[in-house]
N, CA, C and O atoms as a printed pandas DataFrame, in Angstrom:
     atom_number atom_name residue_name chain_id  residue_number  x_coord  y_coord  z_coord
0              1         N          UNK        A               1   22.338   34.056   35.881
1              2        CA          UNK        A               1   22.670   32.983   34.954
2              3         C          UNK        A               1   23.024   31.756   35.769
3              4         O          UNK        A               1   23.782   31.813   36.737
4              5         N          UNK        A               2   22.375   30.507   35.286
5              6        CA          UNK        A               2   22.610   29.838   36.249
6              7         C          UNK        A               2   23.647   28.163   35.451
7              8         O          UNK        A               2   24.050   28.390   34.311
8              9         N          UNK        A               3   23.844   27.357   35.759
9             10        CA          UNK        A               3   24.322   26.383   35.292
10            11         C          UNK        A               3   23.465   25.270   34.829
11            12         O          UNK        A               3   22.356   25.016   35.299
12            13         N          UNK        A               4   24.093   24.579   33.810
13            14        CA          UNK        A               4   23.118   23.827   32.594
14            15         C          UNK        A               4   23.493   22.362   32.915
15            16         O          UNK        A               4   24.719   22.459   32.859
16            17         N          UNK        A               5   23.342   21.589   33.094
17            18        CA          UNK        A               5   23.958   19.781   33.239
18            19         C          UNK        A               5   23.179   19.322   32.478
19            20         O          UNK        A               5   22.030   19.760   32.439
20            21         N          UNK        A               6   23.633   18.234   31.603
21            22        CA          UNK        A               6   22.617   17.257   31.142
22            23         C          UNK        A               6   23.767   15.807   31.129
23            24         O          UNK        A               6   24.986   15.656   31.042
24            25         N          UNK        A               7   22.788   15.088   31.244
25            26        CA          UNK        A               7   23.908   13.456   30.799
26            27         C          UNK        A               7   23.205   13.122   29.395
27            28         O          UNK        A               7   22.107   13.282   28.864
28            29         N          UNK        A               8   24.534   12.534   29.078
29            30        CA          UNK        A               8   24.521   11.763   27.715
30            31         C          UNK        A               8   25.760   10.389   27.620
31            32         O          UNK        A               8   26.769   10.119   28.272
32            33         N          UNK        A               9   25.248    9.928   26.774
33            34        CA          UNK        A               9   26.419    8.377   26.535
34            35         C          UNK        A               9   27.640    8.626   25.875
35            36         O          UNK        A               9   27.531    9.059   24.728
36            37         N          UNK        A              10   28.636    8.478   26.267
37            38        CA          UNK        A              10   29.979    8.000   25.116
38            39         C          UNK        A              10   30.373    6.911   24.851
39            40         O          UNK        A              10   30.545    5.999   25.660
40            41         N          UNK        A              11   30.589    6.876   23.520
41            42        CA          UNK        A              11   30.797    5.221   23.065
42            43         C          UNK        A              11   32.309    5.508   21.997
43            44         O          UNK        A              11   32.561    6.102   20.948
44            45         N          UNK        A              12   33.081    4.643   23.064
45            46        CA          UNK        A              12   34.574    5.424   22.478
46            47         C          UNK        A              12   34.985    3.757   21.539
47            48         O          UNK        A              12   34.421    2.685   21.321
48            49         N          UNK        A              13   35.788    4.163   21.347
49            50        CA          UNK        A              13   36.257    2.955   19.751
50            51         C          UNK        A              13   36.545    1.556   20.052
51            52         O          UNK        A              13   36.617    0.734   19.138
52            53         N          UNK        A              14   36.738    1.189   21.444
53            54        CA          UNK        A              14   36.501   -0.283   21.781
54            55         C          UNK        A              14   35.030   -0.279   21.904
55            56         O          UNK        A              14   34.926   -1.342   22.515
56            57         N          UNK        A              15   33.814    0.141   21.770
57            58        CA          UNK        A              15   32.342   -0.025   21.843
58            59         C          UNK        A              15   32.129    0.123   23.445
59            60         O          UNK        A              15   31.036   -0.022   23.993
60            61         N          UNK        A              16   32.965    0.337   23.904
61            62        CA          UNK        A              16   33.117    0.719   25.456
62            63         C          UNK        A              16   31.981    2.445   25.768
63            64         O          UNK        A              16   31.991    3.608   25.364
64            65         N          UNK        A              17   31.204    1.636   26.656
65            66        CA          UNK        A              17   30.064    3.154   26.803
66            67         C          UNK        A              17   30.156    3.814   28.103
67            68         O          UNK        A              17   30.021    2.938   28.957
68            69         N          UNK        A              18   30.359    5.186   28.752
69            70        CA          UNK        A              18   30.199    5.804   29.806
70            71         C          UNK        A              18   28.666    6.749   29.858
71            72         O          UNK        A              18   28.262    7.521   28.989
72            73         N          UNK        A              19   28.083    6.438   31.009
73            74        CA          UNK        A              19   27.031    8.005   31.141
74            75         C          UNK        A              19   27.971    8.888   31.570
75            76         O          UNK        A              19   28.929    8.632   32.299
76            77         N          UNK        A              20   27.672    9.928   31.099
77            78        CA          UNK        A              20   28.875   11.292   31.294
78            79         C          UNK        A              20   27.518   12.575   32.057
79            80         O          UNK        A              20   26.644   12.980   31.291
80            81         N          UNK        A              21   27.526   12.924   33.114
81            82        CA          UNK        A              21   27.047   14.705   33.485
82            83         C          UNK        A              21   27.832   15.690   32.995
83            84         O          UNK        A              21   28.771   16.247   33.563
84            85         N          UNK        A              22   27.301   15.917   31.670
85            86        CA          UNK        A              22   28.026   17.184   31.095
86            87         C          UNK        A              22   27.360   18.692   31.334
87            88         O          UNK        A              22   26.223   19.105   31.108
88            89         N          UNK        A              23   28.815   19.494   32.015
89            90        CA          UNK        A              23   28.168   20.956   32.362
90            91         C          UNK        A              23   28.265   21.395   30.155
91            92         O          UNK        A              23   29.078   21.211   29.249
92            93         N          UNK        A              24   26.853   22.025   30.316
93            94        CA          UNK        A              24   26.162   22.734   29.037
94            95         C          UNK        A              24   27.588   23.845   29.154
95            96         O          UNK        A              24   27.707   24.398   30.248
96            97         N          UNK        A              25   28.383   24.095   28.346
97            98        CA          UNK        A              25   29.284   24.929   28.069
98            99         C          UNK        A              25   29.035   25.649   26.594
99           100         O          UNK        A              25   29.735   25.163   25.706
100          101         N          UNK        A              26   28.221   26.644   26.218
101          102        CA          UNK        A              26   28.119   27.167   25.192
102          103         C          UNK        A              26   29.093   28.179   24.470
103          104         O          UNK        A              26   28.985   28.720   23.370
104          105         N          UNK        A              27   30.387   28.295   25.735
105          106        CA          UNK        A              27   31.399   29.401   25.062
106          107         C          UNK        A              27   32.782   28.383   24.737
107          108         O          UNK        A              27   33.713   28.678   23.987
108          109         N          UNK        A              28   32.617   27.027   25.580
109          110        CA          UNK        A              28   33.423   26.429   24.652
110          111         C          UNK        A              28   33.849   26.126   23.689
111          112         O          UNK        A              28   33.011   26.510   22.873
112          113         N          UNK        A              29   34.945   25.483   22.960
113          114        CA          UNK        A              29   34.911   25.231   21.495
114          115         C          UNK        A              29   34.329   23.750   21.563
115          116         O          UNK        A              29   33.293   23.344   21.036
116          117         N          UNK        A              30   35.312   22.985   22.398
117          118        CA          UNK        A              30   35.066   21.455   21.888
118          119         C          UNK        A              30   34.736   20.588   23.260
119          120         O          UNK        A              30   35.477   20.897   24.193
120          121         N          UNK        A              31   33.804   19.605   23.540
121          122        CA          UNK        A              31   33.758   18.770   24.434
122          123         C          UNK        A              31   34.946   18.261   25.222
123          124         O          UNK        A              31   35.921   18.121   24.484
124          125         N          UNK        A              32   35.098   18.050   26.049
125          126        CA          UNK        A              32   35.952   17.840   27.378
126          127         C          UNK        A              32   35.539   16.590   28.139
127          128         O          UNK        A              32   34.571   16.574   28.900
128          129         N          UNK        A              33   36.393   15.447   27.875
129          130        CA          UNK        A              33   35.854   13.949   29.144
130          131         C          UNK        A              33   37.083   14.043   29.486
131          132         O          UNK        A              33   38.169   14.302   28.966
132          133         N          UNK        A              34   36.366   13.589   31.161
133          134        CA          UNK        A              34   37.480   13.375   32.194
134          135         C          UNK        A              34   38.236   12.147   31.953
135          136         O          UNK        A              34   37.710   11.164   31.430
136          137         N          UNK        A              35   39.918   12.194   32.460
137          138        CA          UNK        A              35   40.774   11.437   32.213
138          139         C          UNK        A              35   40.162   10.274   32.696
139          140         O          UNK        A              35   40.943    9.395   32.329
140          141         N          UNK        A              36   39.140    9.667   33.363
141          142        CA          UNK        A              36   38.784    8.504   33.586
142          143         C          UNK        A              36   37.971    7.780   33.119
143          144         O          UNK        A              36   37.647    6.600   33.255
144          145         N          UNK        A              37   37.432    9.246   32.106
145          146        CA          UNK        A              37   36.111    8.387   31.202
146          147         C          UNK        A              37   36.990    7.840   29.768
147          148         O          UNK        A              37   36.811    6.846   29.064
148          149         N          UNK        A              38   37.953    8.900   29.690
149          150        CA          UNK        A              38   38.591    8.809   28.175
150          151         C          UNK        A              38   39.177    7.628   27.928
151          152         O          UNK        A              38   39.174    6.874   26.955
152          153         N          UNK        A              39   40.010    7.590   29.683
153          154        CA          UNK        A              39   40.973    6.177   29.632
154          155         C          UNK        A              39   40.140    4.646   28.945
155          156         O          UNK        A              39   40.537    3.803   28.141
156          157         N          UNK        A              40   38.781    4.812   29.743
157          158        CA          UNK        A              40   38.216    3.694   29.994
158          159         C          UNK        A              40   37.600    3.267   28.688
159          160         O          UNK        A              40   37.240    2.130   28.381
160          161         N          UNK        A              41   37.554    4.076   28.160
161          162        CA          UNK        A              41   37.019    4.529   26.397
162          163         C          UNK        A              41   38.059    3.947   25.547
163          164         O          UNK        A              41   37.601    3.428   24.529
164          165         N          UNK        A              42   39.063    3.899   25.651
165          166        CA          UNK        A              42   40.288    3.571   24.741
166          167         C          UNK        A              42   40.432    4.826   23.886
167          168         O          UNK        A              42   40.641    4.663   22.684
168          169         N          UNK        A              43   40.350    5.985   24.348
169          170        CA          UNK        A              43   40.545    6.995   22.981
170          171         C          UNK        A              43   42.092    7.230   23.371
171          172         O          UNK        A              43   42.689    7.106   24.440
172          173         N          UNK        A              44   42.521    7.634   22.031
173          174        CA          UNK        A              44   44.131    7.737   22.135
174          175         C          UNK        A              44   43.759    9.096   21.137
175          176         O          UNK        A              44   42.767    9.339   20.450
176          177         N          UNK        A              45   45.315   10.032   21.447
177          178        CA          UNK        A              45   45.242   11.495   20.954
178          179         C          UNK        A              45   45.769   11.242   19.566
179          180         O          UNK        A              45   46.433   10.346   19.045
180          181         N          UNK        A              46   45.085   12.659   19.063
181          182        CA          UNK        A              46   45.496   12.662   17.072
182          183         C          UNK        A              46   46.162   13.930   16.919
183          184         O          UNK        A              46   46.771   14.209   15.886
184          185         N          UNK        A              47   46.057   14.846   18.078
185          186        CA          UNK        A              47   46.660   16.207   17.821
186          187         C          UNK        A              47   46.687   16.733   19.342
187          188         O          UNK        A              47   46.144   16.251   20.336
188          189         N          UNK        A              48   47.376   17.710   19.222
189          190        CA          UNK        A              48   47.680   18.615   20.757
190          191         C          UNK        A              48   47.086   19.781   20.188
191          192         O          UNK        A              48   47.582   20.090   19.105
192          193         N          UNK        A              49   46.156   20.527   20.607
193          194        CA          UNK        A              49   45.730   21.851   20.434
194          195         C          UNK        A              49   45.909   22.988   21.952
195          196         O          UNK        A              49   45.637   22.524   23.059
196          197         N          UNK        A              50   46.323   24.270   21.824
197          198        CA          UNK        A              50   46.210   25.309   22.941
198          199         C          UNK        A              50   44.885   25.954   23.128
199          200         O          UNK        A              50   44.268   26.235   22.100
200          201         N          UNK        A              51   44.290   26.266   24.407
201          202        CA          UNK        A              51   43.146   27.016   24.803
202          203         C          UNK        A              51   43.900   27.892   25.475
203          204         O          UNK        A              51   45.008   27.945   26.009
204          205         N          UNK        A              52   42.567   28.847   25.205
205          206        CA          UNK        A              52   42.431   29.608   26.598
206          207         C          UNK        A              52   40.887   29.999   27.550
207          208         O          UNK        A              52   39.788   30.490   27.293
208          209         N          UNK        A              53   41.574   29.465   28.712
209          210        CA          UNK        A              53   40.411   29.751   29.702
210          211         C          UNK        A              53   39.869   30.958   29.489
211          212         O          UNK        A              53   40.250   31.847   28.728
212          213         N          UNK        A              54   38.303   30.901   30.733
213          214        CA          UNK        A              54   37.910   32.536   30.922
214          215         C          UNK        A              54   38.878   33.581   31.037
215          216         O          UNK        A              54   39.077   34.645   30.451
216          217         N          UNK        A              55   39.704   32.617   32.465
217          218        CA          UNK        A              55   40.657   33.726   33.144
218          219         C          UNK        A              55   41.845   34.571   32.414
219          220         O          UNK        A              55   42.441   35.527   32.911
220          221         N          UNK        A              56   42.062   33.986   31.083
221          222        CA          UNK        A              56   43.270   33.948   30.178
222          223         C          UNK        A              56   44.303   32.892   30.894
223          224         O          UNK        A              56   45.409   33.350   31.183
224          225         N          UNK        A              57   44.171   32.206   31.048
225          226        CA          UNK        A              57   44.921   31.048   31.404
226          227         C          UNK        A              57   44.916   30.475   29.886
227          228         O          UNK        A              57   43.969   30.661   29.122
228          229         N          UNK        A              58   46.291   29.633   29.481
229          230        CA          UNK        A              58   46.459   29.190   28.506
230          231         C          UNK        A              58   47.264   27.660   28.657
231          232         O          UNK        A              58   48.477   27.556   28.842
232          233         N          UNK        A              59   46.256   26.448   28.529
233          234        CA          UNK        A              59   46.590   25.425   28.488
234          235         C          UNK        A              59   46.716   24.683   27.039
235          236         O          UNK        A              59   46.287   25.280   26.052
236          237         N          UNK        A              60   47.169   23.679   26.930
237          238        CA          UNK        A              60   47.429   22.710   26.206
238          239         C          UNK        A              60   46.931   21.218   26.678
239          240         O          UNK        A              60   47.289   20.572   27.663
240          241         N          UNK        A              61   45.659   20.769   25.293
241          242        CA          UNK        A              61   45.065   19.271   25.476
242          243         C          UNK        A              61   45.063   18.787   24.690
243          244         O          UNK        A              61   44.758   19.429   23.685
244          245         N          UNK        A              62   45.312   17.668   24.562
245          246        CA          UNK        A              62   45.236   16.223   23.287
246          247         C          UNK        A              62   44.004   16.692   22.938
247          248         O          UNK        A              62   43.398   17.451   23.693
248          249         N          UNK        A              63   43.578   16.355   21.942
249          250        CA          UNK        A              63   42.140   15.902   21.163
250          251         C          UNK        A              63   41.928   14.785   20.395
251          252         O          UNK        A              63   42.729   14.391   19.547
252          253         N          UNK        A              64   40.631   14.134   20.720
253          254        CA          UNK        A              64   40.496   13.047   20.115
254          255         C          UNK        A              64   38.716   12.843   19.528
255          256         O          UNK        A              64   37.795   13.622   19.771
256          257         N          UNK        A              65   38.675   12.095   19.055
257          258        CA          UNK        A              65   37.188   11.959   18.891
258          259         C          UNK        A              65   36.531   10.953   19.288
259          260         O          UNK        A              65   37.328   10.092   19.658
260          261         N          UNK        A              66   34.815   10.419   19.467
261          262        CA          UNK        A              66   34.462    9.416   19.802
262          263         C          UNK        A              66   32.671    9.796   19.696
263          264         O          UNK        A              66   32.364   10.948   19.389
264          265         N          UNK        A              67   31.504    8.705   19.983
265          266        CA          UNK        A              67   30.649    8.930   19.407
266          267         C          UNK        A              67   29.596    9.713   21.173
267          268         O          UNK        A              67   29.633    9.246   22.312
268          269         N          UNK        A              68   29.076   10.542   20.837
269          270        CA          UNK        A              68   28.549   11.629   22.111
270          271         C          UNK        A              68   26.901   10.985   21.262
271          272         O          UNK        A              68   26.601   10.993   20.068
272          273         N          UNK        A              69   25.991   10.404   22.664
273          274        CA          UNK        A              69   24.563   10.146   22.281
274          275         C          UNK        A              69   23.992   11.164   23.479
275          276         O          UNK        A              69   24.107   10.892   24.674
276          277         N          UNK        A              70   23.265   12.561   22.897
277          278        CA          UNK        A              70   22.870   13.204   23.708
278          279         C          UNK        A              70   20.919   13.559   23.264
279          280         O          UNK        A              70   20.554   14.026   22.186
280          281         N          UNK        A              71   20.317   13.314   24.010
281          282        CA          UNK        A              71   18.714   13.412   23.711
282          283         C          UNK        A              71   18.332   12.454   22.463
283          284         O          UNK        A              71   18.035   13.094   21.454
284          285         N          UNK        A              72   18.301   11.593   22.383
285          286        CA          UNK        A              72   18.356   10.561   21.534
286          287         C          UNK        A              72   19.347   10.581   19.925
287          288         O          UNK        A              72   19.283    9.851   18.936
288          289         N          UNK        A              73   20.069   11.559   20.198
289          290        CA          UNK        A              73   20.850   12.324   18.506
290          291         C          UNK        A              73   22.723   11.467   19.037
291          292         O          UNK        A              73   23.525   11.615   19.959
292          293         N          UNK        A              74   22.646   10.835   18.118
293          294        CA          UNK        A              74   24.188   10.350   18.066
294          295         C          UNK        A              74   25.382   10.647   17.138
295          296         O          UNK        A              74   25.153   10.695   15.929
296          297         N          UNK        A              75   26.127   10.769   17.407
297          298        CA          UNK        A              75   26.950   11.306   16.080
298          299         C          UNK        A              75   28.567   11.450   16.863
299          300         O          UNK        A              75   28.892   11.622   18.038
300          301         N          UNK        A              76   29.254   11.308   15.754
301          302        CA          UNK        A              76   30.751   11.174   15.989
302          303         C          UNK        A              76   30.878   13.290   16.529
303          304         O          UNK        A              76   30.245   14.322   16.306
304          305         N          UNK        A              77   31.879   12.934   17.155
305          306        CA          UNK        A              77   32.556   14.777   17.819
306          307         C          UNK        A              77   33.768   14.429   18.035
307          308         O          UNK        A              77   34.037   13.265   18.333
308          309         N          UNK        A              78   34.872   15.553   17.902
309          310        CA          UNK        A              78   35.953   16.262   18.615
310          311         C          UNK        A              78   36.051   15.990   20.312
311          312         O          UNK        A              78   35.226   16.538   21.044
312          313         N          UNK        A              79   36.775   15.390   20.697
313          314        CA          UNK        A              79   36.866   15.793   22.223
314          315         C          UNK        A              79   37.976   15.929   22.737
315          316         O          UNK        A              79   39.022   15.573   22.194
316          317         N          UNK        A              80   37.859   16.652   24.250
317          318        CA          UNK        A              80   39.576   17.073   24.555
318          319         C          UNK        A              80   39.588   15.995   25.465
319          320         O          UNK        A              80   38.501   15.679   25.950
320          321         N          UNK        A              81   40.630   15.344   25.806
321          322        CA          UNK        A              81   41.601   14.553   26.533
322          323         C          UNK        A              81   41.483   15.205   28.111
323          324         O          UNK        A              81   42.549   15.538   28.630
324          325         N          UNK        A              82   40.667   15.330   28.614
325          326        CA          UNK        A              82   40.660   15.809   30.326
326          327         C          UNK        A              82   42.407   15.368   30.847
327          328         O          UNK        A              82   43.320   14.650   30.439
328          329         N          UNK        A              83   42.157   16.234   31.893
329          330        CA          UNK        A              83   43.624   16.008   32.562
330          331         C          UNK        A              83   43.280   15.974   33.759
331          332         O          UNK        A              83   42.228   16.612   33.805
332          333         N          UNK        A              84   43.671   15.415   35.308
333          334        CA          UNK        A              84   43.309   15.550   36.284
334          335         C          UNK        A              84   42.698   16.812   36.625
335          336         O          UNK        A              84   43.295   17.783   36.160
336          337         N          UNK        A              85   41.589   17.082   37.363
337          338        CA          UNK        A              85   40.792   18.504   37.712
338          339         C          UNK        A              85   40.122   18.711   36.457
339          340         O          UNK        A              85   39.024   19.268   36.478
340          341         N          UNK        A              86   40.612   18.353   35.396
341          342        CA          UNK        A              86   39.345   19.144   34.294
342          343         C          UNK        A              86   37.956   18.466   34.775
343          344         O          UNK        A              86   37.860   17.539   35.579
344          345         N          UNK        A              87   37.052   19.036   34.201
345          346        CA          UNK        A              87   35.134   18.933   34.403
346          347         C          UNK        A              87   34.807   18.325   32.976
347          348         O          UNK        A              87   35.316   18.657   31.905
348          349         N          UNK        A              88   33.969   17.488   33.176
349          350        CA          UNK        A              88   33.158   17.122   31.680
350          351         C          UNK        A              88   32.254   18.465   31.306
351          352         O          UNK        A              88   31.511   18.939   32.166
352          353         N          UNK        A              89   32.344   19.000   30.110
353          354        CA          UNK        A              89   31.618   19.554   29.483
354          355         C          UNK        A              89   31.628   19.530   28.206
355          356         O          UNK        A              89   32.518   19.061   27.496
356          357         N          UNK        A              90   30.357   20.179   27.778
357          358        CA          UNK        A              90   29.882   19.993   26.522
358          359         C          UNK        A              90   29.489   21.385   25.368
359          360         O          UNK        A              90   28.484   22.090   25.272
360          361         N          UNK        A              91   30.865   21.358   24.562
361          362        CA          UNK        A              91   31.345   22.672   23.750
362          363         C          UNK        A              91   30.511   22.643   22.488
363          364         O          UNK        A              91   30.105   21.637   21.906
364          365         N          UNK        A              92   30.328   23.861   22.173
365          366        CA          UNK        A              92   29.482   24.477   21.018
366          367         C          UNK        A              92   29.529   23.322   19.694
367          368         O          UNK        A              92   28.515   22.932   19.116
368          369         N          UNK        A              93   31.003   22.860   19.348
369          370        CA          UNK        A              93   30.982   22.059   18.341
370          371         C          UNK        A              93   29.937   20.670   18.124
371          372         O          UNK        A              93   29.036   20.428   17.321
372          373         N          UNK        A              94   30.607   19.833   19.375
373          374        CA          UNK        A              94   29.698   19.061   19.744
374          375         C          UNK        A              94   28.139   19.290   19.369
375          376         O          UNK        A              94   27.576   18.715   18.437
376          377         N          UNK        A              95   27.425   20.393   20.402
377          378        CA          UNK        A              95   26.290   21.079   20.640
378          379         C          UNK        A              95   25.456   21.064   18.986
379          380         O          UNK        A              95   24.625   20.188   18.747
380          381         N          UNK        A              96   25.782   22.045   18.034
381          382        CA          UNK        A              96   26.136   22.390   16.369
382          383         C          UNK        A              96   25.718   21.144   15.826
383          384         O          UNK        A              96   24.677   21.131   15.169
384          385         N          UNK        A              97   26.565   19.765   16.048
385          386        CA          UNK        A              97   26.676   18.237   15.127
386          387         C          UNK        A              97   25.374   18.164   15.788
387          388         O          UNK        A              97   24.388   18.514   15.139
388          389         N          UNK        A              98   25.235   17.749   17.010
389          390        CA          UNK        A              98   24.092   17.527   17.247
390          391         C          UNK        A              98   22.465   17.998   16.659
391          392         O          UNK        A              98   21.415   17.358   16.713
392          393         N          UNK        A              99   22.680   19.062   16.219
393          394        CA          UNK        A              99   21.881   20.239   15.858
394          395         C          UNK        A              99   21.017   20.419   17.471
395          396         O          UNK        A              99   19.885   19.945   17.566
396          397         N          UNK        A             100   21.584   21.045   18.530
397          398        CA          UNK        A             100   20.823   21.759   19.634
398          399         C          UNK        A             100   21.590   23.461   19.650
399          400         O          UNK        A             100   22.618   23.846   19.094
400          401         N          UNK        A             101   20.743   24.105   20.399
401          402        CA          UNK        A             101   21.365   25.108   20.904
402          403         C          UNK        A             101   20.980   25.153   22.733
403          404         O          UNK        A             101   20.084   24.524   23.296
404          405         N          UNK        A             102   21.624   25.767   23.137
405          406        CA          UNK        A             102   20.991   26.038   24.897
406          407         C          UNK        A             102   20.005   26.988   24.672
407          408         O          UNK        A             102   19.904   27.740   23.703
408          409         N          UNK        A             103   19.109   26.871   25.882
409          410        CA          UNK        A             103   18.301   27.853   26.054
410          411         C          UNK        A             103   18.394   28.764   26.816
411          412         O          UNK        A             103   17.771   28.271   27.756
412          413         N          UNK        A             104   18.831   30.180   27.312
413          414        CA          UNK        A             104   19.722   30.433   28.681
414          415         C          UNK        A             104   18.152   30.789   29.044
415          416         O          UNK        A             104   18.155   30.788   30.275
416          417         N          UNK        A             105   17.071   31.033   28.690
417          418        CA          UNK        A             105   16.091   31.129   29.691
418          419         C          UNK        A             105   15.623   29.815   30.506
419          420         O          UNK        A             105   16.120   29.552   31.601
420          421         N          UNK        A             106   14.864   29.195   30.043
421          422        CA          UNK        A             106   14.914   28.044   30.614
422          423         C          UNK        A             106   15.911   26.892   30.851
423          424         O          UNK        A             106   15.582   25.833   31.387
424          425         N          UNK        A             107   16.989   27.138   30.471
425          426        CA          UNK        A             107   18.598   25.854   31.182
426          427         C          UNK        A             107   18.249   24.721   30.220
427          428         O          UNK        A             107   18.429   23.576   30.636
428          429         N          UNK        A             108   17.854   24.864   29.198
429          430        CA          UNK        A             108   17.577   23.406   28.573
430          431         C          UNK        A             108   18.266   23.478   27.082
431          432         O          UNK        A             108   18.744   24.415   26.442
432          433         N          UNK        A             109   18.090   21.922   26.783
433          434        CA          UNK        A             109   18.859   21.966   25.520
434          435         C          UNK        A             109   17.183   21.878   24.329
435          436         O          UNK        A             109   16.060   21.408   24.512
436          437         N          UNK        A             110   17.700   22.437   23.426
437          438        CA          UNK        A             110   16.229   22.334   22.366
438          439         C          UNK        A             110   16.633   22.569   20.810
439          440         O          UNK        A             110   17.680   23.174   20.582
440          441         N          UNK        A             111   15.926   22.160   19.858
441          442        CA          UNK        A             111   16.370   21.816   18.399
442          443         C          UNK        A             111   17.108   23.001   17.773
443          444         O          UNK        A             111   16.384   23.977   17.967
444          445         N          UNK        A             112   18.125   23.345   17.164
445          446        CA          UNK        A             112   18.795   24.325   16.991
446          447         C          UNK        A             112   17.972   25.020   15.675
447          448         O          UNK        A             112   17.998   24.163   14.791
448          449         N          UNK        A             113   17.297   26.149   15.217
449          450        CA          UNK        A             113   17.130   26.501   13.859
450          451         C          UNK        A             113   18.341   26.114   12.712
451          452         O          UNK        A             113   19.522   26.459   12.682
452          453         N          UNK        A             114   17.659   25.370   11.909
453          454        CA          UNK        A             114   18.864   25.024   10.628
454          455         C          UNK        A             114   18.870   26.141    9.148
455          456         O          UNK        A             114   17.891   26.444    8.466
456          457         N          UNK        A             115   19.870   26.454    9.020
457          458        CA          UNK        A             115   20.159   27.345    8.112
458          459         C          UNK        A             115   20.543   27.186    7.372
459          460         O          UNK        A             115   21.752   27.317    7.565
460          461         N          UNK        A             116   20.279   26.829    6.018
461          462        CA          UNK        A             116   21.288   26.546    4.606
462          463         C          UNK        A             116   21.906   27.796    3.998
463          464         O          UNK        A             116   23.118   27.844    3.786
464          465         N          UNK        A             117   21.042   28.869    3.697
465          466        CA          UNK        A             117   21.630   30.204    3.159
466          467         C          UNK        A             117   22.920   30.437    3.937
467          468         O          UNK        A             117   23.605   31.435    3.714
């Protein structure tokens, strides 16, 4: 199994835009920008939520939202508040709005099947 990257744009609520290299995280819940993209973004927190890592490590991150443009698909998402050392990645929720899924054979992102039933 190997690792997934793709870049995409954030356009946080001053119209302020970053390219972001987001690691493809499909067991995440919610997208993750680093404290330097978020800062620069103007996003400010709406809630504190707890995770837990692979390892069972159990942290605590702000969440906020802002607009994620990934393969030409834009749309408002959830994101966590990075803290020094966190990694940009890009969690299932995010992934879902978008309508993609990963591909773990080929490492790519591709149109998700849509399901109404």
């Amino acid at each position: 199994m190997g690792l997934t990257y793709i870049e995409g744009k954030v356009i946080g609520n001053n119209d302020e835009t970053a390219t972001v290299n987001f690691l493809v995280d499909s067991g995440a819940n919610y997208t993750l920008l680093t404290k330097d993209i978020w800062e620069r973004l103007g996003l400010k927190a709406k809630k504190t939520l707890n995770f837990t890592l692979a390892d069972g490590t159990k942290i605590e991150r702000d969440i906020s939202e802002c607009r994620i443009e990934i393969l030409g698909e834009d749309f408002h998402t959830p994101v966590i508040l990075g803290e020094e050392g966190d990694e940009s990645l890009l969690g299932a929720v995010t992934l879902e709005i978008l309508g993609v899924v990963l591909n773990p054979f080929n490492r790519s992102l591709q149109p998700m099947r849509m399901m109404l039933a």
